[in-house]
TIVEXLO-747386 format. One record per atom (N, C-alpha, C, O): residue number from 1; residue in three letters; x, z, y. Coordinates in nm, 4 decimals. Atoms other than C-alpha are relative to their C-alpha. Example, Ala and Ser with C-alpha at 12.3 -4.5 7.8 and 13.67 -1.06 7.14 Angstrom:
rec bavo 1; seza ALA; u 0.0890; w 0.0000; v -0.1190
rec bavo 1; seza ALA; u 1.2300; w 0.7800; v -0.4500
rec bavo 1; seza ALA; u 0.0900; w 0.0000; v 0.1200
rec bavo 1; seza ALA; u 0.1936; w 0.0665; v 0.1181
rec bavo 2; seza SER; u -0.0820; w -0.0060; v -0.1190
rec bavo 2; seza SER; u 1.3670; w 0.7140; v -0.1060
rec bavo 2; seza SER; u -0.0770; w 0.0730; v 0.1090
rec bavo 2; seza SER; u -0.0261; w 0.0899; v 0.2198
//
This chain:
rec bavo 1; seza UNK; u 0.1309; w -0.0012; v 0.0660
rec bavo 1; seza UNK; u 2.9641; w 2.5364; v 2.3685
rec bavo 1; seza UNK; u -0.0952; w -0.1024; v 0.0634
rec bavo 1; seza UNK; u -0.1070; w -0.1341; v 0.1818
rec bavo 2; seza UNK; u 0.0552; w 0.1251; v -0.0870
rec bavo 2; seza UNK; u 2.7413; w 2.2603; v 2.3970
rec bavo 2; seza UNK; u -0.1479; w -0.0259; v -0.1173
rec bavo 2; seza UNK; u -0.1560; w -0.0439; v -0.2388
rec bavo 3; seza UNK; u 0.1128; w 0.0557; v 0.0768
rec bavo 3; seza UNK; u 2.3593; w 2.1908; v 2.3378
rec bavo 3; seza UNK; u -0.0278; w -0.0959; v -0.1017
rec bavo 3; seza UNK; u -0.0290; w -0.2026; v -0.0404
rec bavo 4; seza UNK; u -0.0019; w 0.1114; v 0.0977
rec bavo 4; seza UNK; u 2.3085; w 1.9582; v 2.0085
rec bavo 4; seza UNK; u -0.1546; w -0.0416; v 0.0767
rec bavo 4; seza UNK; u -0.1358; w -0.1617; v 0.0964
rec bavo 5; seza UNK; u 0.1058; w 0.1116; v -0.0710
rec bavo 5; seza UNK; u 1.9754; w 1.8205; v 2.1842
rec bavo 5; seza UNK; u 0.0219; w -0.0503; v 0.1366
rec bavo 5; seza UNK; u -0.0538; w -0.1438; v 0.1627
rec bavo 6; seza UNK; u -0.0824; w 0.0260; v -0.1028
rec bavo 6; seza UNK; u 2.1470; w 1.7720; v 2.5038
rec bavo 6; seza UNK; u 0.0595; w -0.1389; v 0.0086
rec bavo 6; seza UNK; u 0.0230; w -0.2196; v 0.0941
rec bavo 7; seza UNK; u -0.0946; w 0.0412; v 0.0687
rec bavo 7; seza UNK; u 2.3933; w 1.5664; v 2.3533
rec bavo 7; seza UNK; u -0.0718; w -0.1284; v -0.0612
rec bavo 7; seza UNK; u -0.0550; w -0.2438; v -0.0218
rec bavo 8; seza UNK; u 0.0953; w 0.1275; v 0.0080
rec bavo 8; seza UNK; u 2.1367; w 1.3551; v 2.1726
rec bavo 8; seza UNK; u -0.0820; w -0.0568; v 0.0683
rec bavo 8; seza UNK; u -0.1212; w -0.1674; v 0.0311
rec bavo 9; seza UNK; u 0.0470; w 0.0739; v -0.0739
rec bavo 9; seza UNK; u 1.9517; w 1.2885; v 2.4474
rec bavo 9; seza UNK; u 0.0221; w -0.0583; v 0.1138
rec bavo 9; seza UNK; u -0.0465; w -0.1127; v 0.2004
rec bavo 10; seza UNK; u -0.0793; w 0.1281; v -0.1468
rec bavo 10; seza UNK; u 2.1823; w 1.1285; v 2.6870
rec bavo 10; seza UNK; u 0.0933; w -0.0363; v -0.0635
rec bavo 10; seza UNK; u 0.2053; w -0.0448; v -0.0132
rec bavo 11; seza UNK; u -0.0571; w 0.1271; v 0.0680
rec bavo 11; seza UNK; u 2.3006; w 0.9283; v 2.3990
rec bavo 11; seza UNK; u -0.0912; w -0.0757; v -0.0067
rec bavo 11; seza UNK; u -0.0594; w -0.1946; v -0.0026
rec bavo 12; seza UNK; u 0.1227; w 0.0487; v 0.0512
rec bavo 12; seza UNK; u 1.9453; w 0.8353; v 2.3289
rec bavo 12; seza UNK; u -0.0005; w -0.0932; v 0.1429
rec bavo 12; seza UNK; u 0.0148; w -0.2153; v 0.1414
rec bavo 13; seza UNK; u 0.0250; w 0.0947; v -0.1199
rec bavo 13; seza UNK; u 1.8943; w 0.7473; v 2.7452
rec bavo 13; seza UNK; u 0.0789; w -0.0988; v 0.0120
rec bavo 13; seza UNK; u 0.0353; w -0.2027; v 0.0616
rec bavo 14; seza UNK; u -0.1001; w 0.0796; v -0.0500
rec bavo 14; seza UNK; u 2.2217; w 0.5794; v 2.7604
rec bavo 14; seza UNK; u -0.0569; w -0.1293; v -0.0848
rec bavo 14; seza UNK; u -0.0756; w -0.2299; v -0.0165
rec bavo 15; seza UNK; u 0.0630; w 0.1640; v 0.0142
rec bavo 15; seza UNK; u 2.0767; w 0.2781; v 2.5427
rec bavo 15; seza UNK; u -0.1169; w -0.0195; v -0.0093
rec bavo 15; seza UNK; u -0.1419; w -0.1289; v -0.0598
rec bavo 16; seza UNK; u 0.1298; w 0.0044; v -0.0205
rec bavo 16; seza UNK; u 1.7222; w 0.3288; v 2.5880
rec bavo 16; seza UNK; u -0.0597; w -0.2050; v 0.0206
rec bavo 16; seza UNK; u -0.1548; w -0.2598; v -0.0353
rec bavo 17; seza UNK; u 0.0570; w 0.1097; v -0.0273
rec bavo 17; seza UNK; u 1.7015; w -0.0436; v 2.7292
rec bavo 17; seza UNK; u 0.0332; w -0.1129; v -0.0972
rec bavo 17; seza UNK; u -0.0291; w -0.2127; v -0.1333
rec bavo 18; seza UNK; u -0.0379; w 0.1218; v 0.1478
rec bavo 18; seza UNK; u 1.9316; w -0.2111; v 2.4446
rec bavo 18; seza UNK; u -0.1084; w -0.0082; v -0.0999
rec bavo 18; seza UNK; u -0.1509; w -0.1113; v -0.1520
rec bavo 19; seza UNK; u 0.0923; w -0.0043; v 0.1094
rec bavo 19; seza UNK; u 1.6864; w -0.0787; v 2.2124
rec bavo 19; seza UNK; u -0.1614; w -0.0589; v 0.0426
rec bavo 19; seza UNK; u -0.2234; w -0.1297; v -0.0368
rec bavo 20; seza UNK; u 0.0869; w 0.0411; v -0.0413
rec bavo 20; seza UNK; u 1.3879; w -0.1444; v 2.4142
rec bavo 20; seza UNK; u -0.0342; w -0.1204; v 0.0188
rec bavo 20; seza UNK; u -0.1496; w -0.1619; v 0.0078
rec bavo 21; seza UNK; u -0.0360; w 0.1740; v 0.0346
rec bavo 21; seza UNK; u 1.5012; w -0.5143; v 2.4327
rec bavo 21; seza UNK; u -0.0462; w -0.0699; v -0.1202
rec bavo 21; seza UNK; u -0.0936; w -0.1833; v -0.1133
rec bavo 22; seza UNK; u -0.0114; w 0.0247; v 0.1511
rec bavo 22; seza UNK; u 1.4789; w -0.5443; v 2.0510
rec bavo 22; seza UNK; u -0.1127; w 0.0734; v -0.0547
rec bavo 22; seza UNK; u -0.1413; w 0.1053; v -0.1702
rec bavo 23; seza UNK; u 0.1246; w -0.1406; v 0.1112
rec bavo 23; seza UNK; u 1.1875; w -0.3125; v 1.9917
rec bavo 23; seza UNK; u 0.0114; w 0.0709; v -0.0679
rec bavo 23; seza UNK; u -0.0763; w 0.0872; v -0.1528
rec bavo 24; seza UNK; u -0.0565; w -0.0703; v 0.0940
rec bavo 24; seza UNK; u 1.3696; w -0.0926; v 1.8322
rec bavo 24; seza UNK; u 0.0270; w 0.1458; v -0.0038
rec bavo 24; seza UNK; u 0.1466; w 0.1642; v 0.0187
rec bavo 25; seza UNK; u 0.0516; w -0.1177; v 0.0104
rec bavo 25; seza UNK; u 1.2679; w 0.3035; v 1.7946
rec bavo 25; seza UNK; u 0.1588; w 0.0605; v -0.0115
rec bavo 25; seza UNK; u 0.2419; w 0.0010; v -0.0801
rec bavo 26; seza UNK; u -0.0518; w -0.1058; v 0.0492
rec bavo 26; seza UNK; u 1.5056; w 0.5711; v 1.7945
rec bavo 26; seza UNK; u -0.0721; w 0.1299; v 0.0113
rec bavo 26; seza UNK; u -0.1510; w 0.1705; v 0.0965
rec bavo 27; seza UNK; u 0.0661; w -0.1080; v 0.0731
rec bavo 27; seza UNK; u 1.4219; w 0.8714; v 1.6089
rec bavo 27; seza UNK; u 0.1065; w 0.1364; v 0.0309
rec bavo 27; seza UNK; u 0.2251; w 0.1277; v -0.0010
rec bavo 28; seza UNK; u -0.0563; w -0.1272; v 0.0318
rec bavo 28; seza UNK; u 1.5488; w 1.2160; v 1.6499
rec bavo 28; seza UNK; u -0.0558; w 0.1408; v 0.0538
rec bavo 28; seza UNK; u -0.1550; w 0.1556; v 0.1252
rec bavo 29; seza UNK; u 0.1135; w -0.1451; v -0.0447
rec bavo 29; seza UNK; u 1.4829; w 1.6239; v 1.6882
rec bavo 29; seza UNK; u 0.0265; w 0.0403; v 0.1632
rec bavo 29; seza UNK; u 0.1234; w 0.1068; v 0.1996
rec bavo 30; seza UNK; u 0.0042; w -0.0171; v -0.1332
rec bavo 30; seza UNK; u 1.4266; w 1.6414; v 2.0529
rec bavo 30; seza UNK; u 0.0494; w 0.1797; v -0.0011
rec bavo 30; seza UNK; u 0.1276; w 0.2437; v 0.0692
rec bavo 31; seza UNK; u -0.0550; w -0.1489; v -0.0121
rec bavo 31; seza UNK; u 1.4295; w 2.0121; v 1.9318
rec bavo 31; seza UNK; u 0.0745; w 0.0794; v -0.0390
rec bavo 31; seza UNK; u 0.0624; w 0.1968; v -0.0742
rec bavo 32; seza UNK; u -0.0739; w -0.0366; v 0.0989
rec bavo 32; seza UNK; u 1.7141; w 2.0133; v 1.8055
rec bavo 32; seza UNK; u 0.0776; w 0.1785; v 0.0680
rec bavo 32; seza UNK; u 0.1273; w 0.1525; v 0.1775
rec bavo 33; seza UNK; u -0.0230; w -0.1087; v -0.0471
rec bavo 33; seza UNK; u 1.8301; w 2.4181; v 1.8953
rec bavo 33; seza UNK; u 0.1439; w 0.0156; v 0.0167
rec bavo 33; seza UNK; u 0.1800; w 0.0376; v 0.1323
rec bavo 34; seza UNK; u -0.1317; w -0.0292; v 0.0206
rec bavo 34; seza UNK; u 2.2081; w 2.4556; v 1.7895
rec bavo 34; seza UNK; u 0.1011; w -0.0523; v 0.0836
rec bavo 34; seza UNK; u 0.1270; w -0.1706; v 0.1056
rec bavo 35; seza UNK; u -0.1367; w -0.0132; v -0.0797
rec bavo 35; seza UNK; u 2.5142; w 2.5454; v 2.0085
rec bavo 35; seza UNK; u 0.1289; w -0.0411; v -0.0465
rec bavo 35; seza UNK; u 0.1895; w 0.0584; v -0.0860
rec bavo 36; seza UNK; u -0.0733; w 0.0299; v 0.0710
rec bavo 36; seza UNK; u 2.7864; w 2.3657; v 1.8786
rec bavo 36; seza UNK; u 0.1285; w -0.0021; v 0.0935
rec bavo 36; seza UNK; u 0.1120; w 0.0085; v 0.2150
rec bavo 37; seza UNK; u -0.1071; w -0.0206; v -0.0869
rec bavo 37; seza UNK; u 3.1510; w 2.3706; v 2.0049
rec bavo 37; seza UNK; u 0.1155; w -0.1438; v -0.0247
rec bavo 37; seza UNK; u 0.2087; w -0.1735; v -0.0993
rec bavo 38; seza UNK; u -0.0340; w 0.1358; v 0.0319
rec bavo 38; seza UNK; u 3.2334; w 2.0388; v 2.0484
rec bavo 38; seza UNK; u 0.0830; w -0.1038; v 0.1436
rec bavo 38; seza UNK; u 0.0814; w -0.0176; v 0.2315
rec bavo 39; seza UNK; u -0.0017; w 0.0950; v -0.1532
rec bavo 39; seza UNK; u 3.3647; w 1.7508; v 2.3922
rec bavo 39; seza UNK; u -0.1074; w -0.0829; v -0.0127
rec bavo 39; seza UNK; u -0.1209; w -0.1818; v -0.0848
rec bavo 40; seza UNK; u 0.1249; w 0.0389; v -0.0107
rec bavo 40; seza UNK; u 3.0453; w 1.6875; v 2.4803
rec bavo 40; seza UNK; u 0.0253; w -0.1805; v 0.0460
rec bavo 40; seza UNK; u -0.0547; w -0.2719; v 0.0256
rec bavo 41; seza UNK; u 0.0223; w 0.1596; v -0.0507
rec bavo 41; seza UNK; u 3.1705; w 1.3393; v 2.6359
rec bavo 41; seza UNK; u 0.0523; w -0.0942; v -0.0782
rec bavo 41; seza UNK; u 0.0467; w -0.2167; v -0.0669
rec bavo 42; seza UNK; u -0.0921; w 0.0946; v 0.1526
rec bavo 42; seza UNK; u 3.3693; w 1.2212; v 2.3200
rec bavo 42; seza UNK; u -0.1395; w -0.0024; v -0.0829
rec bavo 42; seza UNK; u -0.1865; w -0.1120; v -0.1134
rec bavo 43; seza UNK; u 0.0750; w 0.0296; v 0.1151
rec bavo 43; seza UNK; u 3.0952; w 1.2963; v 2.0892
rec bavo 43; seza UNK; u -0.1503; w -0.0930; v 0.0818
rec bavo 43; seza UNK; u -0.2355; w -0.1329; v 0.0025
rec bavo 44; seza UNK; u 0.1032; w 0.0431; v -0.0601
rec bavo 44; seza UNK; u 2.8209; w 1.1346; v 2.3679
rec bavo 44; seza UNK; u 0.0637; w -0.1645; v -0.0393
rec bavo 44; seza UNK; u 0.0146; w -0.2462; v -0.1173
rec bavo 45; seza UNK; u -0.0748; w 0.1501; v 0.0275
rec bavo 45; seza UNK; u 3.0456; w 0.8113; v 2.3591
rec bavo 45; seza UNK; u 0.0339; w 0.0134; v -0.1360
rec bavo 45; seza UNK; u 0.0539; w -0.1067; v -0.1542
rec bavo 46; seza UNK; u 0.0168; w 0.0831; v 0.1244
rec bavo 46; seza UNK; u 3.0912; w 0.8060; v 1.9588
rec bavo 46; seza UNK; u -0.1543; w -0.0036; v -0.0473
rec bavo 46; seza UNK; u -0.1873; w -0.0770; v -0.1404
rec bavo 47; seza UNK; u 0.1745; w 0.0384; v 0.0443
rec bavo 47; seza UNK; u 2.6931; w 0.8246; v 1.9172
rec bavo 47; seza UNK; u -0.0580; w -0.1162; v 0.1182
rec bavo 47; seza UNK; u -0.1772; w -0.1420; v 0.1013
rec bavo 48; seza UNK; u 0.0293; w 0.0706; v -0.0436
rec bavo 48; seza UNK; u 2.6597; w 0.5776; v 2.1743
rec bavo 48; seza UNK; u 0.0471; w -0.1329; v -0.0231
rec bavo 48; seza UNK; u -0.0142; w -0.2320; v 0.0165
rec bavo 49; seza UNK; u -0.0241; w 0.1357; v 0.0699
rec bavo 49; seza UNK; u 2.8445; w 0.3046; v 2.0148
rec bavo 49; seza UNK; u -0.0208; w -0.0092; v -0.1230
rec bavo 49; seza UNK; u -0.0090; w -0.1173; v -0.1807
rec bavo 50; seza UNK; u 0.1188; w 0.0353; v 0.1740
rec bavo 50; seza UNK; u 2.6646; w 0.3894; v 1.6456
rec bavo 50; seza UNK; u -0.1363; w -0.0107; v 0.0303
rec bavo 50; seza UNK; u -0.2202; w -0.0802; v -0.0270
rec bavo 51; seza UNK; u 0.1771; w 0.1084; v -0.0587
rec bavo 51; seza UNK; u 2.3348; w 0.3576; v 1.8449
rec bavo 51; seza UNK; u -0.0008; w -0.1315; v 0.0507
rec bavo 51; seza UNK; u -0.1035; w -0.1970; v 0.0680
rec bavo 52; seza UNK; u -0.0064; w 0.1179; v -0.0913
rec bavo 52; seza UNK; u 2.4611; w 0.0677; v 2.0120
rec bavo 52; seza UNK; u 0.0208; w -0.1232; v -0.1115
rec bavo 52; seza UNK; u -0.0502; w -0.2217; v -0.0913
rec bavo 53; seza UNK; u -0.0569; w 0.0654; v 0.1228
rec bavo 53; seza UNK; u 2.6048; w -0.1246; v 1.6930
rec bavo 53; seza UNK; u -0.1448; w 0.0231; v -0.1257
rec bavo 53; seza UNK; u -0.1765; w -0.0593; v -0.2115
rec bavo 54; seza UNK; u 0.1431; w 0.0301; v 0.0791
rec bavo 54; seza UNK; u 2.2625; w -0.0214; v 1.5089
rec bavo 54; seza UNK; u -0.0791; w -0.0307; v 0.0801
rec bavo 54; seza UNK; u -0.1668; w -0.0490; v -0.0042
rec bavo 55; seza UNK; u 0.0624; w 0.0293; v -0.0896
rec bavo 55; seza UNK; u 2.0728; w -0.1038; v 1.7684
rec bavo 55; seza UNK; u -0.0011; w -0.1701; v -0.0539
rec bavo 55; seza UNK; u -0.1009; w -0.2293; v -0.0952
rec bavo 56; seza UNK; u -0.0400; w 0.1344; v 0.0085
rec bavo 56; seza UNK; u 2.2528; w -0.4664; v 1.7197
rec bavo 56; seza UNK; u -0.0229; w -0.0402; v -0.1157
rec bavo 56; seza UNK; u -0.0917; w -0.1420; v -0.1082
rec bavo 57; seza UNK; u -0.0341; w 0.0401; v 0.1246
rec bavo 57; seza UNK; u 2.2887; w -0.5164; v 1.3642
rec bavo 57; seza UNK; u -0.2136; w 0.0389; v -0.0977
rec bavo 57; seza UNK; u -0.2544; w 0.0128; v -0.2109
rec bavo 58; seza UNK; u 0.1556; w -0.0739; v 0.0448
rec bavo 58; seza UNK; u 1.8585; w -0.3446; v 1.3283
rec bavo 58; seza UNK; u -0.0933; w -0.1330; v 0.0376
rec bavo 58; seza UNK; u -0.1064; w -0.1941; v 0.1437
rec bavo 59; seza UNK; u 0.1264; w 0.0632; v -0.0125
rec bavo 59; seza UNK; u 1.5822; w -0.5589; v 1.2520
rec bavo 59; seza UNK; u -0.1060; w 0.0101; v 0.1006
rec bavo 59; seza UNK; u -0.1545; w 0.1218; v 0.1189
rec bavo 60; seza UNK; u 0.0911; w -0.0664; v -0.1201
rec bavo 60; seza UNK; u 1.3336; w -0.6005; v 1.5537
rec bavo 60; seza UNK; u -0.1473; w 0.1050; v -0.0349
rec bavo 60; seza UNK; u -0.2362; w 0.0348; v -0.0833
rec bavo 61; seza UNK; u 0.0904; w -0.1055; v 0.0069
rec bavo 61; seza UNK; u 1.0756; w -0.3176; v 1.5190
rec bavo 61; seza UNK; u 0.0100; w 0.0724; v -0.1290
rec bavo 61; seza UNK; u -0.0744; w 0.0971; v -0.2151
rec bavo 62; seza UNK; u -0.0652; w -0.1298; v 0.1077
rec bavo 62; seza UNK; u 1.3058; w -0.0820; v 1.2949
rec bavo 62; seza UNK; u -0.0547; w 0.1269; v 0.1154
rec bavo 62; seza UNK; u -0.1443; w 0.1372; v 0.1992
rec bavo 63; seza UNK; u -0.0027; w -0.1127; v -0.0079
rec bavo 63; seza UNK; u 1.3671; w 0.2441; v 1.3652
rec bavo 63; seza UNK; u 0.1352; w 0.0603; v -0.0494
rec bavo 63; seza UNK; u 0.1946; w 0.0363; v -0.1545
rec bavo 64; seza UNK; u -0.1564; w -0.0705; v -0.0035
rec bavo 64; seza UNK; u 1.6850; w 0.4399; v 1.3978
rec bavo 64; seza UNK; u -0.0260; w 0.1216; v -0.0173
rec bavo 64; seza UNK; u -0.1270; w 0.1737; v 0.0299
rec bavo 65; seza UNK; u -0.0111; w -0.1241; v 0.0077
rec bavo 65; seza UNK; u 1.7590; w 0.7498; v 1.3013
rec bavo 65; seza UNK; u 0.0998; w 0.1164; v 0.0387
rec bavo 65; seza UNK; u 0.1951; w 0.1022; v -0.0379
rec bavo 66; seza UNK; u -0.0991; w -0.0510; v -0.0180
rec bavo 66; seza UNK; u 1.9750; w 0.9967; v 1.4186
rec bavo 66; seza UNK; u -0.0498; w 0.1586; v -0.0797
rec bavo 66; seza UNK; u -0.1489; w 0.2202; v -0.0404
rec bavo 67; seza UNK; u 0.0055; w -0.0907; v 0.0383
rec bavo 67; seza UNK; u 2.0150; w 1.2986; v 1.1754
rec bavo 67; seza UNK; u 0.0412; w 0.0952; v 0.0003
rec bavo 67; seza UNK; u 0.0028; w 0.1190; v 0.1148
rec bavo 68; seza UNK; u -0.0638; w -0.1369; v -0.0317
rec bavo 68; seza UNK; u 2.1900; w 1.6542; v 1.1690
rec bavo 68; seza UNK; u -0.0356; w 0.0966; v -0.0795
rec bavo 68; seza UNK; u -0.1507; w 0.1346; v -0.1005
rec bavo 69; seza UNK; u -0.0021; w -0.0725; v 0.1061
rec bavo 69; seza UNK; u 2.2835; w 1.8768; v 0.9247
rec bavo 69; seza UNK; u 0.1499; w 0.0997; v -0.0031
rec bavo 69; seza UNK; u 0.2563; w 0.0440; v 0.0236
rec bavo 70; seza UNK; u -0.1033; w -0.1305; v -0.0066
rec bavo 70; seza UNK; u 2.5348; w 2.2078; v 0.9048
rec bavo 70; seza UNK; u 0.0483; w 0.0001; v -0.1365
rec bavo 70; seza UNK; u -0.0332; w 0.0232; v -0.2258
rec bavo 71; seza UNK; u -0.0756; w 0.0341; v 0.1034
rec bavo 71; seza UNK; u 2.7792; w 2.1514; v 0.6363
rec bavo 71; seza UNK; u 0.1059; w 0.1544; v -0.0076
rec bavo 71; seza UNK; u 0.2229; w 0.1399; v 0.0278
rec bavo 72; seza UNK; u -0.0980; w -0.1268; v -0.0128
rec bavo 72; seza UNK; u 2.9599; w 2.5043; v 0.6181
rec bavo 72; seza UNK; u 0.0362; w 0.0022; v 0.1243
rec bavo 72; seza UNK; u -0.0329; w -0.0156; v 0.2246
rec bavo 73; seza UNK; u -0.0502; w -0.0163; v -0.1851
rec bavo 73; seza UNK; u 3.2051; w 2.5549; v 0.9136
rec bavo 73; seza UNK; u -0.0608; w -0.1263; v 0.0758
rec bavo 73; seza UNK; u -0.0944; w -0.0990; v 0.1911
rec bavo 74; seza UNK; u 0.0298; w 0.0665; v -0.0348
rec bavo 74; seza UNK; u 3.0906; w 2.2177; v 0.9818
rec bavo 74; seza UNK; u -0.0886; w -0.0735; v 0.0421
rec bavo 74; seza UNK; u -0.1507; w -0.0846; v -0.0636
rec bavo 75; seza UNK; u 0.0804; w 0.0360; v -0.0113
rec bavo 75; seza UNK; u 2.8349; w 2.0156; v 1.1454
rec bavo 75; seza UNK; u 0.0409; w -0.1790; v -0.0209
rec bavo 75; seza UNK; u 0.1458; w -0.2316; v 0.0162
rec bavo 76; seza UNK; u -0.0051; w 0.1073; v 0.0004
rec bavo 76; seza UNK; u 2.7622; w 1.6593; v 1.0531
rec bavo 76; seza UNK; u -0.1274; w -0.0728; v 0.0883
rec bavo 76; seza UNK; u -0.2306; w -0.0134; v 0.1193
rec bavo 77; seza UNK; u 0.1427; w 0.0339; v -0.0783
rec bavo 77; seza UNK; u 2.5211; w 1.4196; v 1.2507
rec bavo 77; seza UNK; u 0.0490; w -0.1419; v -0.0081
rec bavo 77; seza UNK; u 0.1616; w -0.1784; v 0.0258
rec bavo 78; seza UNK; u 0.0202; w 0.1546; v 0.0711
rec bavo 78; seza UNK; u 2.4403; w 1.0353; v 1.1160
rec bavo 78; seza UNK; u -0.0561; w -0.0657; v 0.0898
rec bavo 78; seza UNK; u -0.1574; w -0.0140; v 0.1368
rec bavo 79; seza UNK; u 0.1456; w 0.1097; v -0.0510
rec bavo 79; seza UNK; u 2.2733; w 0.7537; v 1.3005
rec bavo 79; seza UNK; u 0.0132; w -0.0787; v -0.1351
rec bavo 79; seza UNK; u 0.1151; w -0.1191; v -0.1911
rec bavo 80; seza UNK; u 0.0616; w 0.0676; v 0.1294
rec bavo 80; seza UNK; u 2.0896; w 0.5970; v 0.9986
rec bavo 80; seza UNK; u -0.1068; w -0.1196; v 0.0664
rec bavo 80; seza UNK; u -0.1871; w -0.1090; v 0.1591
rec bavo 81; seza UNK; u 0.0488; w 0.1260; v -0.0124
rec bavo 81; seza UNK; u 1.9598; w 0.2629; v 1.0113
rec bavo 81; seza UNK; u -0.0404; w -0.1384; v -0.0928
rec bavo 81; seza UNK; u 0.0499; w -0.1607; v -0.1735
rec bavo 82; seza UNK; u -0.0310; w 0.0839; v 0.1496
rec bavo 82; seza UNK; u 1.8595; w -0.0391; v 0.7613
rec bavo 82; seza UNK; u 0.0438; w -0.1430; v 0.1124
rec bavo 82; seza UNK; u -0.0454; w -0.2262; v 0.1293
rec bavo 83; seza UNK; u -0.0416; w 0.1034; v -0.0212
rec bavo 83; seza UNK; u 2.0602; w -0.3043; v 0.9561
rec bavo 83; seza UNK; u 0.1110; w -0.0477; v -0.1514
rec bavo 83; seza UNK; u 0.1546; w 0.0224; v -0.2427
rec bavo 84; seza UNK; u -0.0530; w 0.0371; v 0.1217
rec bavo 84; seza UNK; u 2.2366; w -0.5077; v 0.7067
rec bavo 84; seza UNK; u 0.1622; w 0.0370; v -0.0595
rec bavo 84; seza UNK; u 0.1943; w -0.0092; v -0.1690
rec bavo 85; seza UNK; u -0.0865; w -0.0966; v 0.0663
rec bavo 85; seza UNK; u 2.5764; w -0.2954; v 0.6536
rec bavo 85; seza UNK; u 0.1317; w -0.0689; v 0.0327
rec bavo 85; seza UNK; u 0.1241; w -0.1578; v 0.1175
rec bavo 86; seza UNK; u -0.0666; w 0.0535; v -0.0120
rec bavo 86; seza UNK; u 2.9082; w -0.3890; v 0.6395
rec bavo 86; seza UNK; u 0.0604; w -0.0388; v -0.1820
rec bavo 86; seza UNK; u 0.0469; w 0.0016; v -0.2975
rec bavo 87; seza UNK; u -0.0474; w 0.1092; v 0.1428
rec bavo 87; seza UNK; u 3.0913; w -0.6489; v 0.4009
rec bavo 87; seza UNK; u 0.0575; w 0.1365; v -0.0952
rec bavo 87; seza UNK; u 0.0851; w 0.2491; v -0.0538
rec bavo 88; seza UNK; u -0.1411; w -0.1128; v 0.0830
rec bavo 88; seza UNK; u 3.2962; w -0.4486; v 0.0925
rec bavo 88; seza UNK; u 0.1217; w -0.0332; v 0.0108
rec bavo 88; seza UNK; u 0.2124; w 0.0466; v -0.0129
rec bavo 89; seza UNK; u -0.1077; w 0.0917; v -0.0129
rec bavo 89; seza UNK; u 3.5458; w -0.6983; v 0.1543
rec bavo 89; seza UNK; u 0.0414; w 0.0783; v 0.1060
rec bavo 89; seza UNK; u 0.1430; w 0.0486; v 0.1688
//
């Protein structure tokens, strides 16, 4: 069992300075409440290379988002961003 604000916020510290470089906001619920049952160091390292990769690909003085939402048994959680996307190709 593992804190979901926990979790986002030592993904958030871990690039604090990439983003700070670029002027570039991340957004999320500090309060976020929910116990989720998850490897806290797998899911810290895949939100740290979709903050890190929007971070890169984000216009200077965006704003990132990281979202979270309970999908039945499931929980989902987005970093949202308007960097310019990938090809369809």
């Amino acid at each position: 069992p593992v804190d979901l604000s926990r979790v986002l916020q030592a993904s958030v510290d871990s690039v604090f300075d990439l983003a700070a470089a670029k002027n570039v906001r991340i957004e999320f619920d500090s309060g976020a409440d929910e116990i989720l049952l998850l490897d806290e160091e797998r899911i810290i390292q895949v939100l740290i290379n979709l903050l890190s990769n929007a971070i890169k690909f984000s216009p200077e003085s965006e704003a990132i988002r990281i979202e979270h939402e309970e999908k039945g048994e499931f929980f989902e959680i987005r970093v949202v961003d308007r960097g310019r996307g990938v090809a369809p190709e």
